[in-house]
C-alpha positions in Angstrom: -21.7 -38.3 3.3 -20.0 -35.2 2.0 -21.1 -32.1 3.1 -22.6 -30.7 0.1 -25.1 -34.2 -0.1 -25.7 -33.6 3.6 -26.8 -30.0 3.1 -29.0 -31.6 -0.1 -30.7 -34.5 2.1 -31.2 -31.9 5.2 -33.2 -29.6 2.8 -35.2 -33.0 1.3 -35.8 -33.9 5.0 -37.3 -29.9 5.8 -39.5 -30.2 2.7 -41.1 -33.3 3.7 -41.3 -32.1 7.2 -43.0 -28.9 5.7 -45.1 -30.9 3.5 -46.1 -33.6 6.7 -47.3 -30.6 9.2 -50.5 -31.4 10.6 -51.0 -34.4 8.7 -49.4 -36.9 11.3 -51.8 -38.5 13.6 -51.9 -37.2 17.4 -49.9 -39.6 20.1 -50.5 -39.6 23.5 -46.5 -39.2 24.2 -46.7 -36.2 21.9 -49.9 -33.9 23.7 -48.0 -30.7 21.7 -48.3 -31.8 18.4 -45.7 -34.0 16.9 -42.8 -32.5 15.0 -42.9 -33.4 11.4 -39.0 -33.0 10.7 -38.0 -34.8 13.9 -40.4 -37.9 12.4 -38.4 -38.0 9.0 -35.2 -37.9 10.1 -36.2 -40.6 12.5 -37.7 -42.6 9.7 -34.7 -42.3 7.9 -32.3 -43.8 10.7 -34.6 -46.5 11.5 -34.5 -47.6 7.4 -31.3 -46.8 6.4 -29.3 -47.6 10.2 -27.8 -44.6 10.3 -28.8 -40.6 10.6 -29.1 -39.2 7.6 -25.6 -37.1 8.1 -23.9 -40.8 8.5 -25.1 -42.3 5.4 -22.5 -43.1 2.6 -23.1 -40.7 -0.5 -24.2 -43.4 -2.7 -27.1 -44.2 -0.7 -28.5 -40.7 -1.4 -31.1 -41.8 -4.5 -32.3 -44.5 -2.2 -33.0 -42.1 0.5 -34.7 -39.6 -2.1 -36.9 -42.6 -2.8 -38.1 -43.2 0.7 -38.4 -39.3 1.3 -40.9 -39.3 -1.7 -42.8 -42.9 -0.2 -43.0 -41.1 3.0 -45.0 -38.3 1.4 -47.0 -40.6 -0.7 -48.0 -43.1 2.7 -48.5 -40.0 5.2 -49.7 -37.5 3.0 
């Protein structure tokens, strides 16, 4: 991904973090809290197969997609 679409999808990835905080459920491996932005990205590599810096640029409206169905299923 180029670097201007990585800057793009990081900022995506912060707002959903910032829109997720204190809204994930508590986890016994996670006694702290659990970090909203750390989640996302980690959804993101688990869908897509690669972290979100790795993915090829024309994958991006897919991504934007699942960022939105994240909000919409955890919010």
């Amino acid at each position: 991904m180029n670097l201007k679409n990585k800057k793009y999808l990081w900022s995506l990835i912060q707002s959903t973090g910032d829109f997720l905080v204190g809204k994930l459920p508590s986890h016994p491996n996670h006694p702290k809290g659990r970090n909203p932005y750390a989640h996302v990205a980690l959804r993101v590599k688990n869908r897509f197969g690669y972290s979100y810096k790795d993915l090829p640029d024309e994958r991006l409206p897919e991504v934007i997609k699942f960022l939105d169905l994240i909000k919409q299923e955890e919010g």
